[in-house]
Steps between C-alpha positions, in 0.01 A plus 500: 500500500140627633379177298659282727410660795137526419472109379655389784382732747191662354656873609574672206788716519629685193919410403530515128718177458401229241512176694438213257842481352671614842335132662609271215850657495548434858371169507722398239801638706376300800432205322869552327633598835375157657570287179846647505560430877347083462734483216786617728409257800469188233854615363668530780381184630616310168119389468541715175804537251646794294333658173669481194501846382696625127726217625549620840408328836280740730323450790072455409372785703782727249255428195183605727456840364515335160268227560259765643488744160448170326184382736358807489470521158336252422337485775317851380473336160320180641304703702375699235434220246321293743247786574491588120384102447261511817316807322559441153165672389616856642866384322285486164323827547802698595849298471701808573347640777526118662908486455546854635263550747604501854249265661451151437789273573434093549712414820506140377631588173792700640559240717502206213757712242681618738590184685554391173747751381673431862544148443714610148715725670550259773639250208653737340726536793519142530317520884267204610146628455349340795706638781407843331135420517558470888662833547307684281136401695509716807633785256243439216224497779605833697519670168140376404362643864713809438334558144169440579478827727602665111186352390338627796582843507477507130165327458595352194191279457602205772198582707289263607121498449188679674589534879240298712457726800239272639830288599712723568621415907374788714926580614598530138555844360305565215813586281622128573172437355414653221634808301381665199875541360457886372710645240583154441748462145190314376326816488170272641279624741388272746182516708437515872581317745752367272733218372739243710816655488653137400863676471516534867396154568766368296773702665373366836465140339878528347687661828360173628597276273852655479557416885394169453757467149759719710494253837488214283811579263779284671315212505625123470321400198618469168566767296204687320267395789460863603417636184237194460338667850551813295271391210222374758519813690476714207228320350267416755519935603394611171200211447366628891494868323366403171180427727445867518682635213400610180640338210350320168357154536635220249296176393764249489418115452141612691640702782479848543778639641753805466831501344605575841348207687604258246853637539475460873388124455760402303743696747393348776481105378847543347656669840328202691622206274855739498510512896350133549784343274739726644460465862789291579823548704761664269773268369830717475857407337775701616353748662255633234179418400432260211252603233380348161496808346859611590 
């Protein structure tokens, strides 16, 4: 727990707590917690139907905790597969050490597999994808900012590169700054003044984005608007940080770019072409909300 304190504070005060796996576990039961509750409100409101589980009818938010197992492991898989790919020289000199080490997790990858292995289970129960997609944004988002203080406290390699201190505004603390991440899991030592601590950034940038996904989720538009604003959101936070992160540079077609910015391009063209032919007045039939992919 001192970790946390000192990266967020700068004060270091010594509670022997690990911290990493504490922040991702509660931001998946807040994310599950909020997911669970949308699901509820959508139910209730006949905008969403029952599940089809062993041949039983249940309310969605029953299969939540389910759902969640699922997500998260493949999420961690993705995650891990992603970074392996971003870095596949270091995979070639020590495979191993890659797949078991506890830094080094692609946020985009857990994201991709395990939206993916949500969108199966969500079949599987025979629930419309899209109105899913909807309640799970503000939940996926919340967990994201929650997680990102893990990496934070952690210092599992998400830092950003060489502090500028000639720009740093005169009423900033210097922690908010730059921070030199020690006993980091990397085992790196990083010189004075420092490194952006990009983790922090990206919980401020997420709590933001999840009150913008959170005021907007009972809007009039059709249904997988929200998650469209999700996608653009999500991507255009993570290309702003790529600026000063540090993270291998691809040549692809002529452009040099990281996996992680190319990612975040794609997200955010396929959020705005989702949310552009999706803003429209919701059409209902008796009550509940139609959607193709019922």
């Amino acid at each position: 727990m001192s970790d946390v304190i000192k990266a967020w504070t700068g004060i270091d005060l010594p509670l022997p707590l690990a911290t990493f796996g504490l922040f991702v576990a509660l931001g998946a039961l807040v994310a599950g917690a909020l997911f669970r509750a949308e699901l509820q409100r959508l139910y209730e409101a006949g905008k969403i139907g029952p599940a089809r589980v062993r041949g039983a009818d249940v309310p969605p938010q029953d299969v939540v905790s389910d759902f969640m197992v699922v997500v998260m492991v493949a999420g961690v898989f993705g995650a891990r597969l992603f970074h392996i790919l971003e870095h596949t020289d270091q995979f070639a000199a020590d495979p191993m050490g890659m797949i078991f080490t506890r830094s080094g997790l692609s946020i985009f990858g857990g994201l991709i597999l395990g939206t993916l292995a949500g969108m199966v289970c969500v079949r599987r129960w025979r629930l419309p994808v899209r109105p899913l997609l909807d309640a799970a944004a503000p939940a996926m988002m919340i967990g994201y900012a929650i997680g990102r203080i893990g990496c934070q406290v952690s210092g599992d390699g998400d830092w950003g590169i060489a502090a500028n201190m000639a720009l740093k505004p005169e009423w900033l603390p210097t922690w908010m700054w730059a921070q030199t991440y020690d006993n980091n899991i990397y085992g790196e030592l990083i010189a004075l003044p420092g490194v952006y601590p990009t983790p922090m950034y990206e919980t401020a940038m997420a709590l933001l984005c999840f009150a913008v996904l959170w005021a907007l989720r009972k809007h009039v538009f059709r249904i997988g608007w929200l998650f469209s604003v999700y996608l653009v959101l999500a991507g255009v936070e993570r290309l702003l940080i790529e600026q000063i992160r540090v993270n291998p540079v691809f040549n692809v077609a002529g452009l040099h770019a990281t996996q992680a910015e190319i990612i975040a391009v794609s997200l955010i063209a396929m959020g705005a072409i989702g949310a552009l032919m999706l803003s429209q007045r919701e059409q209902t039939a008796g009550g509940r909300v139609k959607d193709s992919l019922s």
